[in-house]
N, C-alpha and C positions, 0 to 999 in steps of 0.2 A: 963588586964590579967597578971597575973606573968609571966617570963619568965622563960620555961622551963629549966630542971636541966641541967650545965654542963657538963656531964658526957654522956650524951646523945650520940651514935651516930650519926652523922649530917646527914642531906639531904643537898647537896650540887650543889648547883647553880650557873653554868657559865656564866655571863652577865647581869650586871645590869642594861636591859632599860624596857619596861612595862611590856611585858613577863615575865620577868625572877625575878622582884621585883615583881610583883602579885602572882606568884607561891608560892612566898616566903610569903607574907601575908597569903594567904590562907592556909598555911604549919605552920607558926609557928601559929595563930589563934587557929588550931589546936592541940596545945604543942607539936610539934616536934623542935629541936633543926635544927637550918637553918644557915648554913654560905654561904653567896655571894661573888663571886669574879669577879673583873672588870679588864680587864689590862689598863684600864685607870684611873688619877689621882683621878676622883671624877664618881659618877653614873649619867646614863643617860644623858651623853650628846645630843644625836640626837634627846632624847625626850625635850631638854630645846631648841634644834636650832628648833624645828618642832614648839616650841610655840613663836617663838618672832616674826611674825606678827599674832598670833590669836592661841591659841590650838583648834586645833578642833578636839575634843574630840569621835564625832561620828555624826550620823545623824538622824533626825526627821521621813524619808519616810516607809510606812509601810514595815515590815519586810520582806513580799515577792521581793521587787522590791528592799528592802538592800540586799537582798542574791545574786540576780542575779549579782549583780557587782563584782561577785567573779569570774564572766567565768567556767572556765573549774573546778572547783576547790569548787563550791557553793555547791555541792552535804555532802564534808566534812567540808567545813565552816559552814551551816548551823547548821551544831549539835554543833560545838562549841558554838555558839550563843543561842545554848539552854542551855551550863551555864552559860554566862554573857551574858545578852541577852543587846543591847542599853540601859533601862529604867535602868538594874542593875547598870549598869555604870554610866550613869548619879546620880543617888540616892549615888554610890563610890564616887564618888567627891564631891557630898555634905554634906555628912557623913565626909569627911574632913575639911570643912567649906567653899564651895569652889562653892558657887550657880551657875547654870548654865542657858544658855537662847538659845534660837531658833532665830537664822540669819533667814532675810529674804529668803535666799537660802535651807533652813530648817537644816543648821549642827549647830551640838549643840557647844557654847564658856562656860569656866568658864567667867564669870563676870568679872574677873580678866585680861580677855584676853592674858595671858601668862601662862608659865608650871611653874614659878618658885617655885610661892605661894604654890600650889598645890601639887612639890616634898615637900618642904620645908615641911611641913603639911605629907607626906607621907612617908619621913624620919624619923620624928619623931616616929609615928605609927610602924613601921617598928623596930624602937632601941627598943620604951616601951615593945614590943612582945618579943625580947630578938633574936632579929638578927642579923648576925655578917656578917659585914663588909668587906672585904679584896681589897683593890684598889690598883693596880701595880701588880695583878697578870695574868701571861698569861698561860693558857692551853694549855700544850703540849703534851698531850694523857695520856696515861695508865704506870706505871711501871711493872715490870715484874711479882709484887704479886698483881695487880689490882689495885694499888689506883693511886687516882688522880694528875698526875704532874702539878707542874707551873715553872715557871721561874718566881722569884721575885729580890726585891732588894736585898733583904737577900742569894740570891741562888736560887738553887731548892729547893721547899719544896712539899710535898707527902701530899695527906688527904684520910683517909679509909672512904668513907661514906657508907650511908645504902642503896642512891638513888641519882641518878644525874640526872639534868636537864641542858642538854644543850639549852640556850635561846642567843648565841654570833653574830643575826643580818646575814643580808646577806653580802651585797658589797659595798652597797651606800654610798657615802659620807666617805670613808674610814679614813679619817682625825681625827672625830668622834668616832674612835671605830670598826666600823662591817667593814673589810676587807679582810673577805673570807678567813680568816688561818686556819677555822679548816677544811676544805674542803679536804686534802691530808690527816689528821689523820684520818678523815672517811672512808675515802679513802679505808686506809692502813687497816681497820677493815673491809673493805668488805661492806659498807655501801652503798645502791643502791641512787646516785646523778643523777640530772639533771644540765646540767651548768648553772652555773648564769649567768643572763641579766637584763641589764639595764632595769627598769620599773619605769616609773615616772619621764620621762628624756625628755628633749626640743628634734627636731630635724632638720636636714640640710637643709637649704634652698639657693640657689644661688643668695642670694639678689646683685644688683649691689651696688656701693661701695657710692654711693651719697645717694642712701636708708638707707644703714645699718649706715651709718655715721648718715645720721639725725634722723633715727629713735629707733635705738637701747636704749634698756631700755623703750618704751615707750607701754604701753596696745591700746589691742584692746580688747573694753568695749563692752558690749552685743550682742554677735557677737555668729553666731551659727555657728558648724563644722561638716562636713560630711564628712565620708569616706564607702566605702559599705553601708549597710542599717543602717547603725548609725547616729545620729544626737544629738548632744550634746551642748545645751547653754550655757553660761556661758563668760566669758576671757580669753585672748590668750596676753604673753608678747610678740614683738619683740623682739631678740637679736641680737647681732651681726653674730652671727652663723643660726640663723634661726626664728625657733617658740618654747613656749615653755607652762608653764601655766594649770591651773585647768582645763578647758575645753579639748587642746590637751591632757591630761594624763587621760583623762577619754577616751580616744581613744587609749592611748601609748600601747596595749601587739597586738589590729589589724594591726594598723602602724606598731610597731617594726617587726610582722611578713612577711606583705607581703613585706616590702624594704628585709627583709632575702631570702624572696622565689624569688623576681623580681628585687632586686635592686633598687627598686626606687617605688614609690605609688602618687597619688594625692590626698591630702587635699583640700575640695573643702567649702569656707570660703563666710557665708549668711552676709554682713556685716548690714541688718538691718532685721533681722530677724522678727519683729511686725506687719512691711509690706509687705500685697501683693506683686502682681508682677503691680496689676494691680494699684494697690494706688499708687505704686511710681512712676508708668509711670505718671500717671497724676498729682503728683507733679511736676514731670521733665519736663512735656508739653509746661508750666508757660513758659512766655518770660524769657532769658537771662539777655536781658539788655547789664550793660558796665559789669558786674560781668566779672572775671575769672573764668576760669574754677573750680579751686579750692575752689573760692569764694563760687561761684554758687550752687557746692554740697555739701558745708556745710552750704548754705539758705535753697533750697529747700531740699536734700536729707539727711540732719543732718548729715552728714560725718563729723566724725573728721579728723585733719591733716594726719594722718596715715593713716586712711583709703581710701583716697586719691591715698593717694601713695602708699598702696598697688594694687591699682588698675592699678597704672600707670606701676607697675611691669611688669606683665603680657604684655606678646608681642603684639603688633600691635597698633594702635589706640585707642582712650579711641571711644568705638559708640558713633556717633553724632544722633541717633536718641534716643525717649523718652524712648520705649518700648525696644529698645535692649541694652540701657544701662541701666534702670531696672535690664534686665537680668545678666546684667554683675555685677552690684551691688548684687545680689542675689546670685551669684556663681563667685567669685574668687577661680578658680581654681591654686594651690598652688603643684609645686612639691616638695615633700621632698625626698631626699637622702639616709639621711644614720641619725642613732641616736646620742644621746652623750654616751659617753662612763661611764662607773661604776662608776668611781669618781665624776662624774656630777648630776648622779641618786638620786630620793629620796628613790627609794627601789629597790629591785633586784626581777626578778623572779627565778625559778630554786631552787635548792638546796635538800634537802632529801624530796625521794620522796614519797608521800604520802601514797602509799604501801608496804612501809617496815615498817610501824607504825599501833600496834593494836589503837582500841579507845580511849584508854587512853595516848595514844604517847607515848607510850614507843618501843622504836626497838622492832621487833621480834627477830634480831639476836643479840643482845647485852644487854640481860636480865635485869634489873634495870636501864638504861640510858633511859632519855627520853630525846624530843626535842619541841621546844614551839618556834615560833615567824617566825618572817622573814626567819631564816634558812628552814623553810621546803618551799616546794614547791607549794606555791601559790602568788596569787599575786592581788593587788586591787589597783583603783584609790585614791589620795587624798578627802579631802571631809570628814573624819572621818571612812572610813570606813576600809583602812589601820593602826587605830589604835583600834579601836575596835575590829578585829582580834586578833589582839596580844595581846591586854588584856586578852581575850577569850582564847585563846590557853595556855595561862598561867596557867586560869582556870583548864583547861581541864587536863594540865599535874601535877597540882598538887595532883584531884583527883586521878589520875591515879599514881602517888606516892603512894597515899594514900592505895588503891587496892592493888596495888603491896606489901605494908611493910604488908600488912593484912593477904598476902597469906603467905607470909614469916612466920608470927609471927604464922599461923596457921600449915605450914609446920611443922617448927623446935616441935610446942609443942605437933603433932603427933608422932614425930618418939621418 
């Protein structure tokens, strides 16, 4: 497609990670004239760190049971996902050249198994459409005849556009990019926020100090985790600090609440979750022998070294009968404390809240601004489903750009 004429009023976008560079596809596709700006060196960072063990791009499971993983919040996620729905996204990446496949775990990889290929490719697409650029610059709200401020290298510089998308990330990982600055400019405009928290964040555990010494950095492989009536497969890393891993963040916003409400919750951890209670009794039946202890439960009970010793964690005796240390293998009860904090997080909850925004995300009280991504106020596990929102929401606010310059353009040629 040619890129649209210079002269253009811009639509102009705050944040170059999926959100806010889809918006930007969709918008110049379009022929609207699109300028991006990043206060970081180069774009999407958090989306090239989120790919270097695997992008996971989204998930395989039918669309009722992807929505549910939105919590409180699936009601508005849901309609997002009626513009980019999973399959759209997928078919996005390979329209890039960029095949994708279905994990045993059913989340969708590029082939490539990294973001690089994929910006790299999406970059490109992005300049041919005739999209502009801006990296090192930071938003700093409004000047006094409404247009856009930054702090650059060059100074402040001012842009008049037609439509803004705010898409500038939550908290997490602030190193990266998204550290919650523009949180006081919203602020200061009257914009209804909920605070940010940590989501997608390891949490505290009182491991003793010969535990966290030998085990830290090490998984705990097929292991299922319970908290209230949830139950969630998958792996859990030890850290030195605690738990952390795809399995607990598919738990992280019930955890993060009740240690808020009680101070403290227990994670209660199936370490072989395929067997009964009653199969592994009668594994365990089996003579000893001269085995160790340790031995013993990684012949008969398949326990890895860690899983051992998280057993040996928990207070009192390992049970010396068959049947009750079954039990005990079946339920490592695990208390955690307290979470890690924002800088640790791979996403944030909180931020604008989902009813100050009509359907097309744009404020009600700040006519032409919208907002797309991590900043508003929802929040989802790893797995692909925390990136396929924010695709989606991209989606959503570009349409709703689109609405918006329509009413305009019908406005002015009434009067």
């Amino acid at each position: 497609m040619t890129a649209p004429p210079s002269d253009l009023s811009p639509v102009l976008i705050v944040g170059a990670g999926p959100a806010g560079l889809f918006a930007a596809e969709r918008l110049a596709s379009a022929g609207l004239r699109v300028i991006v700006a990043d206060r970081m060196p180069s774009p999407a960072r958090k989306f090239l760190m989120a790919g270097r063990g695997g992008l996971n791009l989204t998930h395989s499971e039918p669309l009722d049971r992807f929505t549910d993983r939105y919590g409180a919040g699936a009601g508005r996620v849901s309609r997002w996902l009626e513009a980019l729905s999973p399959a759209d996204l997928i078919a996005w990446a390979e329209g890039l050249g960029q095949p994708t496949f279905v994990g045993t775990s059913g989340r969708v990889f590029p082939q490539a198994m990294k973001a690089s290929p994929l910006l790299r490719a999406w970059l490109a697409r992005l300049e041919g459409l005739g999209v502009e650029l801006r990296t090192r610059w930071t938003w700093t709200g409004w000047d006094a005849d409404g247009a856009v401020r930054f702090e650059t290298p060059e100074g402040v510089r001012t842009v008049a556009a037609e439509a803004l998308i705010l898409a500038l990330g939550g908290a997490g990982w602030p190193r990266l990019g998204s550290d919650g600055g523009w949180v006081p400019i919203l602020e200061s405009r009257g914009v209804g926020l909920a605070p940010l928290r940590p989501a997608n964040a390891g949490f505290d555990v009182a491991w003793s100090p010969v535990f966290a010494e030998r085990f830290a950095g090490t998984p705990l492989k097929a292991v299922a985790l319970s908290h209230g009536d949830r139950t969630v497969r998958g792996e859990a890393l030890i850290t030195a600090y605690g738990l952390e891993g795809g399995a607990v963040y598919a738990l992280s916003a019930d955890l993060r609440e009740t240690i808020a409400r009680e101070g403290a919750t227990t994670l209660t951890v199936d370490l072989r979750p395929d067997l009964s209670i009653e199969a592994l009794a009668a594994r365990l039946a089996r003579p000893r022998g001269g085995d160790s202890l340790s031995n013993w439960l990684r012949k008969a009970a398949g326990l890895s070294p860690p899983a051992v010793g998280l057993m040996r964690e928990i207070p009192g005796e390992v049970p010396a009968g068959a049947d009750k240390l079954a039990r005990r293998i079946k339920a490592v009860r695990l208390k955690l404390t307290g979470i890690q904090g924002l800088a640790r997080a791979i996403s944030t909850a909180g931020g604008v809240r989902l009813d100050q925004l009509d359907d097309g995300l744009m404020l009600t009280d700040l006519p032409g601004v919208f907002v797309a991504g991590e900043m508003l106020d929802w929040e989802a596990p790893t797995g692909g489903h925390l990136l396929q929102a924010c695709f989606a929401s991209g989606a959503v606010a570009a349409e709703g750009v689109r609405g918006w310059l329509a009413s305009q353009s019908a406005a002015r040629g009434g009067v």
